[in-house]
matplotlib code that plots the C-alpha trace (Angstrom):
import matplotlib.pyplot as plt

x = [12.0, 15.5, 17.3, 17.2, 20.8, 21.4, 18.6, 20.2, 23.6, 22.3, 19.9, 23.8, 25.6, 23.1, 22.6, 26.6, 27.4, 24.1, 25.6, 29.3, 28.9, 26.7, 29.6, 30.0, 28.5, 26.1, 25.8, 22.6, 22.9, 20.5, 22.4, 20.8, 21.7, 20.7, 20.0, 22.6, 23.1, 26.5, 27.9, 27.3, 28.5, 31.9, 32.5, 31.4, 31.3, 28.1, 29.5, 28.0, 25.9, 23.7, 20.6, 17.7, 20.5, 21.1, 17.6, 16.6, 19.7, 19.7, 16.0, 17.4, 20.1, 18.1, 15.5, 18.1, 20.1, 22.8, 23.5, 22.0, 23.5, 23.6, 25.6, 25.4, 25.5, 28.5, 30.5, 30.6, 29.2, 26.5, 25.7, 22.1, 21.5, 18.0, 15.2, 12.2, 12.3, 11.7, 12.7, 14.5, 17.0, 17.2, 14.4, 13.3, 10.0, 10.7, 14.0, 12.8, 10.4, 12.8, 15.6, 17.8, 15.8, 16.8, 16.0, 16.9, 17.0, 17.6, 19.2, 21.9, 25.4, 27.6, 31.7, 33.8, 37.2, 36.2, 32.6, 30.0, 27.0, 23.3, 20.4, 17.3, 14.6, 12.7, 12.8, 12.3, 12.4, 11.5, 12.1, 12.4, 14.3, 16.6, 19.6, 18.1, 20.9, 19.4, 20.0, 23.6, 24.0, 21.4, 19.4, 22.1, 22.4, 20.8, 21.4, 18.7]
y = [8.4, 9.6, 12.4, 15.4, 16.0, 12.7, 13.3, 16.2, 15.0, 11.9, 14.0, 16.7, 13.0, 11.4, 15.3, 15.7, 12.0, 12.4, 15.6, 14.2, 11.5, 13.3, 14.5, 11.1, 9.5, 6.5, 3.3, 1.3, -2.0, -5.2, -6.5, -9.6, -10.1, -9.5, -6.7, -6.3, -4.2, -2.1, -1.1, -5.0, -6.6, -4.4, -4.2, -7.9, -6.4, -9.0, -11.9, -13.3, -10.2, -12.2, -14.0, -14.8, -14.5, -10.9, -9.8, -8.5, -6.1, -5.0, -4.1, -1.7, -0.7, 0.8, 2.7, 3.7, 5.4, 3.0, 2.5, -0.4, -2.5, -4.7, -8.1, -9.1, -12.4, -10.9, -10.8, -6.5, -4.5, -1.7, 0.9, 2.5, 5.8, 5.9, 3.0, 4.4, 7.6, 8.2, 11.0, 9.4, 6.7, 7.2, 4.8, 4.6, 2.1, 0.4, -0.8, -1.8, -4.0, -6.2, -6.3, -9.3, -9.9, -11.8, -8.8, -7.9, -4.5, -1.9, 1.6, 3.6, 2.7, 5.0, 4.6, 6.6, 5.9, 2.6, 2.6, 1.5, 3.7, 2.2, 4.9, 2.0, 2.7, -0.3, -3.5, -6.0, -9.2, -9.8, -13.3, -13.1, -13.9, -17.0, -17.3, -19.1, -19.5, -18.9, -22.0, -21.8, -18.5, -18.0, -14.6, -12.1, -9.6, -11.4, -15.4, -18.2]
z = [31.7, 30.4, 32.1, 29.7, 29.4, 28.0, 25.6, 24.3, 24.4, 22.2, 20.2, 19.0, 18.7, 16.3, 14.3, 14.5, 12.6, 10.5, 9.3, 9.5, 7.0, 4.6, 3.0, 1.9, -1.2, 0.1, -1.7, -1.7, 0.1, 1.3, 4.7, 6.0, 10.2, 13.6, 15.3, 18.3, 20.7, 19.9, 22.7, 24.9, 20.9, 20.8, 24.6, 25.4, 28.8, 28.7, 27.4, 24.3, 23.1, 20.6, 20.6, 23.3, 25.9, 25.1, 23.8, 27.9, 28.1, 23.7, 24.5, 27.6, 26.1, 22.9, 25.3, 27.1, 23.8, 22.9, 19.2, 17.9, 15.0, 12.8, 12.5, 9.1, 8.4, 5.9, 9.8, 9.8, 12.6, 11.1, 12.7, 12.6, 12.7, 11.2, 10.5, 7.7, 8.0, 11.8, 13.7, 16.1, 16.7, 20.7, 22.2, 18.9, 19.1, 15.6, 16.8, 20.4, 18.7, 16.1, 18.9, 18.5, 15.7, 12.3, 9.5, 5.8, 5.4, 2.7, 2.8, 2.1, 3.4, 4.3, 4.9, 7.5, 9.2, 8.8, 10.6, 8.5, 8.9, 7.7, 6.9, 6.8, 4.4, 4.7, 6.9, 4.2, 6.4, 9.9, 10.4, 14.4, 17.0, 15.7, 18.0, 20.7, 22.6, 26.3, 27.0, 26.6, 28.2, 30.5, 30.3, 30.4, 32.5, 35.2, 34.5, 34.8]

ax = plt.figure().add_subplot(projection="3d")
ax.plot(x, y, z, "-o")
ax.set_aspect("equal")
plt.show()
């Protein structure tokens, strides 16, 4: 269970940048990558945050509130804030379930200070975990 103050604290961030970049005008894009976990990807406080050696801690992460992205195959970072139409991006069980997962997705893209911001409408193609690269890493956080 999350503590509540984080809750709320993540529930004003995601209403804050929601309302933030709505000033902006979107443009419709199809982004073809993986989904990452941000905050591991941008840090690499876990090493190589892709793939079967990441999937463990991007599954935690994303219960536990983190941002999750997506790595396009295109090399940019974008960031979700909302996956068809759910209320929630915090622990949000649609992307739990696709986590490190090879998708194609459409939505609206939107452009601020040079963070690219992705409003999903639809996950158009699920082809799975891809990056098997476990064997390389080792399951990270914890190793073999």
């Amino acid at each position: 269970m999350l503590p509540f103050g984080f809750v709320v604290v993540a529930g004003v961030f995601s209403s804050y940048w929601t309302t933030a970049i709505a000033a902006t005008s979107p443009q419709r894009v199809q982004i073809e990558g993986e989904i990452i976990d941000t905050w591991c990807y941008v840090t690499e406080i876990m090493g190589d945050a892709q793939g079967t050696a990441h999937h463990l801690c991007a599954v935690w992460c994303a219960i536990g509130g983190i941002p999750v992205s997506i790595l396009g195959d295109d090399g940019q970072v974008y960031m979700v804030l909302r996956v068809e139409n759910e209320d929630t991006n915090v622990a949000n069980p649609t992307i739990v379930k696709i986590q490190t997962h090879k998708v194609i997705v459409d939505g609206d893209l939107y452009e601020r200070d040079g963070v690219k911001y992705l409003f999903v409408d639809q996950v158009a193609d699920d082809k799975g975990v891809v990056n098997l690269n476990h064997e390389d890493y080792g399951i990270i956080p914890f190793g073999e």
